[in-house]
C-alpha positions in Angstrom: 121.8 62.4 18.1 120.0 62.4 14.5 117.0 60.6 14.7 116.2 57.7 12.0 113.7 58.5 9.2 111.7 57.1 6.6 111.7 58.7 3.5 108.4 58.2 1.3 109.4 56.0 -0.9 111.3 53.5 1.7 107.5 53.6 3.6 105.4 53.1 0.6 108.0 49.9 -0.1 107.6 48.8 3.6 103.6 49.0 3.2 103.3 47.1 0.3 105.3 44.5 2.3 103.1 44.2 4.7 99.8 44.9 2.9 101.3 41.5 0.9 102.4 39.8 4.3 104.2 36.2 3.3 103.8 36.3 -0.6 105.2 39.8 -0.7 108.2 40.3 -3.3 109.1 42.7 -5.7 107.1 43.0 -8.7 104.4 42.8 -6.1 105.3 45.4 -4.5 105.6 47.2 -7.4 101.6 46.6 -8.5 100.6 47.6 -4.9 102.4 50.7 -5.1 101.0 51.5 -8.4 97.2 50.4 -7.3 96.9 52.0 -4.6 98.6 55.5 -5.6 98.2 55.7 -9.0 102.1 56.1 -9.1 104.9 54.1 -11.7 107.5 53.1 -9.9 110.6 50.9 -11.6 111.2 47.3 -10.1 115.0 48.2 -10.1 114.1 50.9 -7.6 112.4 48.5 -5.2 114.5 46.0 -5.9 117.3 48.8 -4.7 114.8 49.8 -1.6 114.8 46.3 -0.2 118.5 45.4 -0.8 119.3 48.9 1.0 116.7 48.3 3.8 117.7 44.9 4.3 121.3 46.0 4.9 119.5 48.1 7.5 117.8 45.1 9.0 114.4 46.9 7.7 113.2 43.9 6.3 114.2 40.0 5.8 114.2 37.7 2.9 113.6 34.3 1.7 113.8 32.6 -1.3 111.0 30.8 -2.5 110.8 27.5 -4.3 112.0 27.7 -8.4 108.8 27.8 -10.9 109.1 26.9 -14.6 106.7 30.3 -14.7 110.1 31.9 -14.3 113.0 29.2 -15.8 113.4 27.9 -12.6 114.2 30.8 -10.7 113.3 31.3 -7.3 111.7 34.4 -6.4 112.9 36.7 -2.9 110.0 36.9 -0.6 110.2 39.8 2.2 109.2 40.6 5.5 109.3 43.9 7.5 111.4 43.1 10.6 110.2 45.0 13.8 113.1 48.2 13.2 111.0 48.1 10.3 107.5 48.4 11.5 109.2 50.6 14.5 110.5 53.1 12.1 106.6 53.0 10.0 105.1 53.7 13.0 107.2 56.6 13.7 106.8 57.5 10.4 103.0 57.8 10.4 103.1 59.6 13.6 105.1 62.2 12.4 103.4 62.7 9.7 100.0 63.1 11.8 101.4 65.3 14.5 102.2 67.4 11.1 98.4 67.3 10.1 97.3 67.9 13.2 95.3 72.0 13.0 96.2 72.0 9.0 92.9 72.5 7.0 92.2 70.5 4.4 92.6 71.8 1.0 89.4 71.4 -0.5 
């Protein structure tokens, strides 16, 4: 049996979610990716990301109340569902098990 996996991008998606907790939602996501690694990412690929990973039942969704800020639009607040946080988890230790008796490249 295949075991489930992260790929980078899905974690770094996932993370920002929870480093945002309750007001996380996509643009936000989007400038905690880019803050915190220096890296551009599109909002139509996070928007993708969570729409895919919600279909997973990665993460959960709610809309908030409509602001005139954005012509009465609501905007989609997610959550990382515990598969989600599972998955992280397993994510990270993989990833250290991998580190584990690698020097550092200095």
């Amino acid at each position: 049996m295949k075991k489930e996996t992260l790929g980078e991008f899905e974690q770094l998606v996932l993370l920002g979610c929870l480093r945002l907790g309750e007001d996380a939602y996509a643009g936000g996501i989007v400038e905690e990716i880019r803050q915190r690694t220096g890296r551009e990412v599109a909002h139509a690929a996070v928007y993708i990301a969570l729409r895919r990973m919600q279909a997973q039942q990665l993460v959960s969704s709610r809309l908030g109340d409509p602001t005139p800020e954005r012509g009465g639009r609501a905007k989609r607040y997610f959550e990382v569902m515990p598969r989600g946080r599972r998955l992280l988890e397993e994510s990270r230790q993989a990833l250290m098990s991998m580190w584990e008796g690698v020097e550092s490249a200095s």
